[in-house]
N, C-alpha and C positions, 0 to 999 in steps of 0.2 A: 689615123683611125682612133678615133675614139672609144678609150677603155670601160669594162664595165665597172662599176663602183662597188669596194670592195667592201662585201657585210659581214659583219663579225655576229656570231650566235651567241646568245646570251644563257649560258647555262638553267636549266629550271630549276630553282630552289627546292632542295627535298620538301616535301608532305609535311605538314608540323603534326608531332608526336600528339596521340591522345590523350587527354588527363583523364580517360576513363579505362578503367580494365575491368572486363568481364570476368563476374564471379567466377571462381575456382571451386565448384562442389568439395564438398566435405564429405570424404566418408568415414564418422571414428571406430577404430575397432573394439569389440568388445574386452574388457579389463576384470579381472577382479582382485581383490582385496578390503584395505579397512575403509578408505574414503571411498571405495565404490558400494561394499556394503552402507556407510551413513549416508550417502545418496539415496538409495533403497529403501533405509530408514523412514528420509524425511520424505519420500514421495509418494512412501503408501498414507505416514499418517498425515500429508496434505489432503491426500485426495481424502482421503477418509471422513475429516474434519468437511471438506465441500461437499461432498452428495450425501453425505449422514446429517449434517447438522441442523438442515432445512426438517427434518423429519422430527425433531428431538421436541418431544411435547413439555409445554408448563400451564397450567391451569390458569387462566386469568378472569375477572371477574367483568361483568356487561360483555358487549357486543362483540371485543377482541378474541382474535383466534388464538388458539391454545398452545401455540408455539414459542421456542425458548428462544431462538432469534428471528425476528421479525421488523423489515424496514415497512411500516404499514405506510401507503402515499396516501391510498384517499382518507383514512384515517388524521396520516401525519403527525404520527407519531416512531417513535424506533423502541422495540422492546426487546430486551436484554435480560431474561431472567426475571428476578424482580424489579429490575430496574426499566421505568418506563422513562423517554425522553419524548418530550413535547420540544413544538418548535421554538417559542420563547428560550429555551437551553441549547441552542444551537452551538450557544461557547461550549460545553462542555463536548463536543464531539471535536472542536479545536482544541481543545488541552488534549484530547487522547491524538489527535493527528503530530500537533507537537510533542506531546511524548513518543510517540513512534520515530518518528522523527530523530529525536535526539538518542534514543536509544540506538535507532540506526549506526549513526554519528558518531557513539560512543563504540558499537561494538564492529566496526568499520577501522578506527583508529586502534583498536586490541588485535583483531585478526583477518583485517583485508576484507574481502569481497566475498565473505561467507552469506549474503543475502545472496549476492548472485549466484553462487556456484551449486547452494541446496536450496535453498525457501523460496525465491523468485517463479511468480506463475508460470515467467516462459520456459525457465529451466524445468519447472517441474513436470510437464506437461510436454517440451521438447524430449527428455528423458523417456516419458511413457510411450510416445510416437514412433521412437530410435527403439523399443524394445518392441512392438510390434514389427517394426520393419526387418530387427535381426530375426525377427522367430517367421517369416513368411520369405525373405529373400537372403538369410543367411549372412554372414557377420564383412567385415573389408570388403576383403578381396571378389566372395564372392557376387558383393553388392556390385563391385566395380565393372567385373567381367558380363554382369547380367547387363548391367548399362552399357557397357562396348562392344556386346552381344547384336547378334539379328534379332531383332522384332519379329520373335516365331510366338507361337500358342503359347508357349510356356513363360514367354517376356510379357504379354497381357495378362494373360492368368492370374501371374504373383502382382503385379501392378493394381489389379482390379479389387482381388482381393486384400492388398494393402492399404488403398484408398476409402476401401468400401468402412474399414476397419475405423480408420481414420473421422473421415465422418458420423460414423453410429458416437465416437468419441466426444465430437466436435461438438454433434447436439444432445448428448446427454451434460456439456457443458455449462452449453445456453440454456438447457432447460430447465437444468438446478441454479441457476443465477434468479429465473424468474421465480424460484419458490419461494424466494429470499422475501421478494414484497407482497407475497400474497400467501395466502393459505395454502400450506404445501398440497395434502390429499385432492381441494376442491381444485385448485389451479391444474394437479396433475390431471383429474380426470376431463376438464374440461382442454384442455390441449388436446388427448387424444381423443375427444368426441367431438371435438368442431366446433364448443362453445365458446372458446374466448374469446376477446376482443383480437381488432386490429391489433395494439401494440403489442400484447401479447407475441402473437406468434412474430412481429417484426421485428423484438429484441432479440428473441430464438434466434429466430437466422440471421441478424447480423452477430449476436455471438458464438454461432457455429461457425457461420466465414471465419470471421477475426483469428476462430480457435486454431479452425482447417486452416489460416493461409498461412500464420506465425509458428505455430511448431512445424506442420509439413515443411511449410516450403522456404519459409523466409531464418528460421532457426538461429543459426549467429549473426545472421544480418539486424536481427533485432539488438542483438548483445553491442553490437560493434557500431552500428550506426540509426539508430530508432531510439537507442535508450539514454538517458541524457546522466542516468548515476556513473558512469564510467569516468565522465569529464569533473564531476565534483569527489569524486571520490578520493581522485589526487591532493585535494584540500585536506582531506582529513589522515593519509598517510604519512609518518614519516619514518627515523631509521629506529624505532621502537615497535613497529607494528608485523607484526606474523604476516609474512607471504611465502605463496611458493615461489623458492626461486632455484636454481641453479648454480648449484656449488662450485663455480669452474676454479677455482685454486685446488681441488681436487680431478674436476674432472678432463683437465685439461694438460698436454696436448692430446686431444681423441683422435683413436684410430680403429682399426677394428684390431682382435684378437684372437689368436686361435687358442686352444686348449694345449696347454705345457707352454706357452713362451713367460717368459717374465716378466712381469709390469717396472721393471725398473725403466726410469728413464720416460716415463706416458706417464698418461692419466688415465682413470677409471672408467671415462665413458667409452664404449667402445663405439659408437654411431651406428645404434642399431636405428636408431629413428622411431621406435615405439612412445615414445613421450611426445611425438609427433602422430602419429598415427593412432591415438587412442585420445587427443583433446578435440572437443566439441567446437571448439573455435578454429582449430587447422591451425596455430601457431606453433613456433620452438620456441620452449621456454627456455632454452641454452641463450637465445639472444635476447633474456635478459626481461626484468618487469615490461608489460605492455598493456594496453589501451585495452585489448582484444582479450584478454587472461582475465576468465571471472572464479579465478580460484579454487577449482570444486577439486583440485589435489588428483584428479586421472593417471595425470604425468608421474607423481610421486607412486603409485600404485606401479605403472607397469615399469617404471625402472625400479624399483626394490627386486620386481620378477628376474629383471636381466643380471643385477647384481648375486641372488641368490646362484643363478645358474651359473656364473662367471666366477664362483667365489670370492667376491668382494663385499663390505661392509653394506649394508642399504645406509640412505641417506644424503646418495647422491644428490638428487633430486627431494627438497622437503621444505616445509614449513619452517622459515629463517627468518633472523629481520637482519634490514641491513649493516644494522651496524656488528653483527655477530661476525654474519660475512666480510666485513673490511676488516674486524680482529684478526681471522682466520687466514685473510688474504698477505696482511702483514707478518702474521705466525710463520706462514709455509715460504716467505716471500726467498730467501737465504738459502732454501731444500731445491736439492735437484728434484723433478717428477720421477714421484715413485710412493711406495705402500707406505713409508715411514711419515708419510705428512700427514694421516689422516688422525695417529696419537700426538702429534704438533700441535692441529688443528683443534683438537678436543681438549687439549691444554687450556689454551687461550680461547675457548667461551666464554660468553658473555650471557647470562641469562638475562630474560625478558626485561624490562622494569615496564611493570604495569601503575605504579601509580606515577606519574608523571605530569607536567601542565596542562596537558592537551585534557589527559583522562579526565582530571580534576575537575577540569571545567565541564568538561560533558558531563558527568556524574552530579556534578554539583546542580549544573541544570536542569537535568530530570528530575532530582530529588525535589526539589523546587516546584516544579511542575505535576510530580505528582501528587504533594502534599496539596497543592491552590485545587488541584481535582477534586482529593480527597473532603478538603472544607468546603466547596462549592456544592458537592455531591450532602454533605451534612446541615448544611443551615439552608436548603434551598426550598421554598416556600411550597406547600402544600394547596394554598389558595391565593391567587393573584388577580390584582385589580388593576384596571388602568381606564380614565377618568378623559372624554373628549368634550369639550365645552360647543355649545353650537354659534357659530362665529355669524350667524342673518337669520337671525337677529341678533346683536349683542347682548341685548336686553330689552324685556318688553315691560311699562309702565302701564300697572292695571288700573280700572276704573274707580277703587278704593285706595289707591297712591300707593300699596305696595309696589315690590319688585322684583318680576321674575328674568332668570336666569334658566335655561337647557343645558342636561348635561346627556352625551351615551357614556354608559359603562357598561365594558365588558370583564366578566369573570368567567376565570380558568381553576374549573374546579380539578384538582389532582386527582384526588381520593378519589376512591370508589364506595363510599360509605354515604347515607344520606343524612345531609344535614340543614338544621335551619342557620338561616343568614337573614341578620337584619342590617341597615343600612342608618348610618348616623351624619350626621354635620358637627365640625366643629371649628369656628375659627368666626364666627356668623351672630351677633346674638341674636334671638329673636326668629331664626330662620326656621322653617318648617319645610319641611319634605311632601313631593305626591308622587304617584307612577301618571301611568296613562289613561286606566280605567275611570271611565265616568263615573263611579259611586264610590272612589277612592277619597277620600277626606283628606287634607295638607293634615301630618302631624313632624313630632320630633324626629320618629324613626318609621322605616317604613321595611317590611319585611319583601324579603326579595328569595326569588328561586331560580336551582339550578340545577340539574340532574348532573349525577356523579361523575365521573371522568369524562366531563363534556365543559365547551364554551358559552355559556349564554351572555346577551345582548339585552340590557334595559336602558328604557328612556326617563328621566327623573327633571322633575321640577323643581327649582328653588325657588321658596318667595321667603322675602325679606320683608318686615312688616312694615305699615304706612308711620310716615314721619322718623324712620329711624334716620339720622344722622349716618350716613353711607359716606365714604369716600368713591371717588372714581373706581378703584380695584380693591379688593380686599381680598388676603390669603385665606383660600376654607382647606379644609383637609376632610374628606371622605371617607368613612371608617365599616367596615365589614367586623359584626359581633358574633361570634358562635352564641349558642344557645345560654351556657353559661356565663355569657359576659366578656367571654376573653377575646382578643383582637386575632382577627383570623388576617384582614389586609387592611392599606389603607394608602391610600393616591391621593396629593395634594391637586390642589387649580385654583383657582380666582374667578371671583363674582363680581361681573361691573355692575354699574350704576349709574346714572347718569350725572353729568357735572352738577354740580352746587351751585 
C-alpha cells in the first residue's frame, strides 16, 4: 500500500516592520521663567509689528496710499518709509535677502537656533495657539485626560470654543497679510462689505488655512519635518556656538531623590522628566543636541525650577558650547558623582570665543553687503532711460537721400516733482531729432514729457542728413537735459545705414 507523501509546512515569514510611526501628540506643559518670559517678549512685539504696521501712515505724494509699508502690485512698486523701490531695483531687495541671510548665518553660529525657538512665524504663532488652548482646556495633564476622556458636552464645548478661537486668529492673519499690498482702511472696509476682488478674499482663506493647519495641528511637525533650516543649520554649528544642552558629567548617574538622602555618589538629575514635558517638540534633551531641538531654552526654565526645589545649583540644563562641555567632562572625569564636581567643573570653563573663523567671515560678509546696499541705495538714479531701436525696418532711405532710423524710449521718472526733459544726440554729425506729431519739425533737441513718479513711452526719429559719409553702424548716445543743462540720463545704440 502506497504511502501518502510527506509535506513539510513552510513557516510564514513575520509581516515586515513599518518605516512609518504614527505621530505621538505633544502635550507641553506650561513653564515659567526667564526664556519663557523673552518668548513672551518676542511674541507680543511680533505680532504687534504684523497687525500694527499695515496701519502706520506716511504721507506720500501723487496717487500712492499713505502708508509706511506698502508692497503696491498694480502700482509695482514697494514703499518703505521714504524709501520708494521700483521694479528696475529689484537687486536691491536681493542685497536685503542676502543680508538677512547672512546675518542669519552669522547669529546661528553665535547662538544656535534662536530664529527658531523665538522669531520664527510658526513658533510665534504656535506659542499664541498653545496659550489659548491652556486658558480654554487647562495645562498637560488636564489636556490629556480631556482627550482620553468621553466625548460628553463638556469635550465639544472646550473644543468648539478652542477652534472657534483659533480661526478668528487664523483670518485676522490672512487678512493683515493682504493690507500689506493694498491700502490698509480701503482694502479693510471692502473685505467686509463684499467689495473686493476674487484674489482678495482667496489669499485670506488660503492664509487662514495655512495659519489654522500649522500652528493648530501640524505644530512640531513643521519644525521637524516641513522646515529645511534644521538640515543646514548643522553647517553653521560648531564647538564654539551657544546651545542648549545637557550637562550629563553633572547630571549623571540620574535617579530620583527623596528629601534628606545624600547626593554623593549620583547625579543632579533626579528624572523628573519636566525638560520633557514642557518642550514643544516632545524631545529629551538628556539625549543630547538634535534635529528636532529648536532652542527656545523651555528645558533650561523648568529644570532651574526642580533644582531650586531639590537644593541644587541651577544650570543643569543651559546654554553651553561644546567644547565647554568636553572641558568640564574631562575636569570631573577622575571625581566620584557627587556635589563636589560642580566647583571642578566651574574651574575648567572655557568662555565663549566669539571672534573666530567661522564668525569673521560671516561678519565680514555682511559688512560687505551692507555697505554695496548702502552705495547702491546712494548713487542710484532718479531718472532712467532705456533706448529700443526698431529692428523692420533697419532703416528707412527717404526721397531726399537722408536716413532715417526708429527709436522707443522709455523713461522712469523717480521724482515726484515736475520737470522739463529735453532729448539730445550725440555721437551723429549732422543728425536731427522728431517725435510723432505731424507739425513737429526735425531739429537738434526735442523736448519730451513725463509725469512725475510714472513710466512714459516715446517714439523718436533719427534722420542723418543726405550725402553724409555714414558707415554701416555708428555709436550714438541718447542724452536726457534737465532744464538747466545738466544730464539727468543717457542710453547708448546705434544707427545703421545702408552699405556703401
Amino acid at each position: 500500500m502506497d504511502r501518502p507523501a510527506k509535506t513539510t509546512e513552510v513557516p510564514a515569514s513575520p509581516a515586515p516592520a513599518s518605516l512609518y510611526a504614527d505621530r505621538v501628540k505633544v502635550y507641553p506643559a506650561r513653564v515659567h521663567g526667564r526664556f519663557r518670559n523673552l518668548k513672551w517678549a518676542f511674541l507680543v512685539v511680533a505680532l504687534a509689528i504684523y497687525y500694527v504696521l499695515p496701519w502706520l501712515r506716511w504721507h506720500r505724494p501723487g496717487d500712492a496710499p499713505d502708508q509706511l509699508l506698502l508692497i503696491d502690485l498694480a502700482g509695482r512698486r514697494f514703499y518703505l518709509g521714504p524709501l520708494e523701490v521700483w521694479p528696475q531695483e529689484i537687486y536691491l531687495v536681493t542685497f536685503l535677502l542676502i543680508f538677512s541671510a547672512i546675518a542669519l548665518f552669522l547669529v546661528t553660529s553665535l547662538f544656535g537656533r534662536v530664529w527658531c525657538g523665538f522669531a520664527c512665524p510658526q513658533t510665534v504663532w504656535t506659542d499664541l495657539y498653545m496659550w489659548v488652548e491652556r486658558r480654554i482646556e487647562g495645562d498637560r495633564n488636564a489636556r490629556m485626560k480631556l482627550d482620553q476622556g468621553p466625548r460628553n458636552r463638556a469635550y465639544w464645548a472646550k473644543k468648539a470654543a478652542k477652534h472657534a478661537i483659533w480661526l478668528v486668529i487664523a483670518a485676522a492673519t490672512g487678512g493683515s497679510f493682504v493690507l500689506y499690498v493694498q491700502d490698509a482702511p480701503t482694502a479693510l472696509r471692502e473685505i467686509f462689505t463684499g467689495q473686493s476682488g476674487a484674489w482678495t478674499y482667496s489669499f485670506v482663506g488660503i492664509l487662514t488655512f495655512t495659519t489654522y493647519a500649522l500652528a493648530g495641528w501640524a505644530r512640531e511637525q513643521v519644525c521637524t519635518y516641513m522646515c529645511p533650516w534644521p538640515r543646514f543649520q548643522a553647517a553653521m554649528l560648531d564647538t564654539q556656538s551657544l546651545v542648549v544642552t545637557y550637562r550629563a558629567w553633572r547630571g549623571e548617574p540620574r535617579g530620583k531623590h527623596k528629601q534628606g538622602e545624600s547626593w554623593e555618589g549620583r547625579g543632579d538629575c533626579v528624572d523628573c522628566r519636566q525638560c520633557v514635558n514642557v518642550c514643544p517638540t516632545g524631545i529629551d534633551i538628556r539625549d543630547g543636541l538634535q534635529l528636532e531641538c529648536i532652542g527656545c531654552g523651555l528645558c533650561i526654565d523648568a529644570c532651574d525650577a526642580i533644582m531650586d526645589k531639590v537644593g541644587r545649583p541651577r544650570g543643569l540644563i543651559a546654554l553651553d558650547t561644546l567644547a565647554d562641555v568636553a572641558a568640564c567632562d574631562r575636569a570631573v572625569a577622575q571625581v566620584a558623582p557627587g556635589p563636589q564636581r560642580v566647583p571642578i567643573a566651574a574651574a575648567a570653563h572655557t568662555p565663549i570665543k566669539v571672534i573666530r573663523p567661522r564668525t569673521m567671515i560671516y561678519a565680514g560678509v555682511l559688512g560687505l553687503v551692507g555697505l554695496i546696499m548702502l552705495a547702491a541705495l546712494a548713487i542710484r538714479d532718479t531718472t532712467e532711460l532705456s533706448v529700443l531701436r526698431d529692428r523692420a525696418p533697419l532703416f528707412v532711405t527717404l526721397a531726399d537721400g537722408s536716413v532715417r532710423n526708429s527709436y522707443t524710449l522709455k523713461i522712469v521718472e523717480k521724482q515726484h516733482d515736475d520737470r522739463a526733459l529735453t532729448l539730445r544726440l550725440d555721437g551723429l554729425a549732422g543728425a536731427t531729432l522728431a517725435g510723432l506729431a505731424a507739425d513737429e519739425a526735425p531739429g537738434e533737441a526735442i523736448a519730451l514729457s513725463v509725469r512725475p513718479g510714472s513710466v512714459a513711452t516715446h517714439r523718436v526719429h533719427v534722420f542723418a542728413p543726405a550725402g553724409a559719409p555714414l558707415p554701416e553702424s555708428t555709436p550714438v548716445t541718447f542724452r536726457l537735459l534737465e532744464a538747466d543743462g545738466r544730464e539727468a540720463a543717457r542710453h547708448g545704440s546705434v544707427f545703421l545705414a545702408p552699405r556703401r
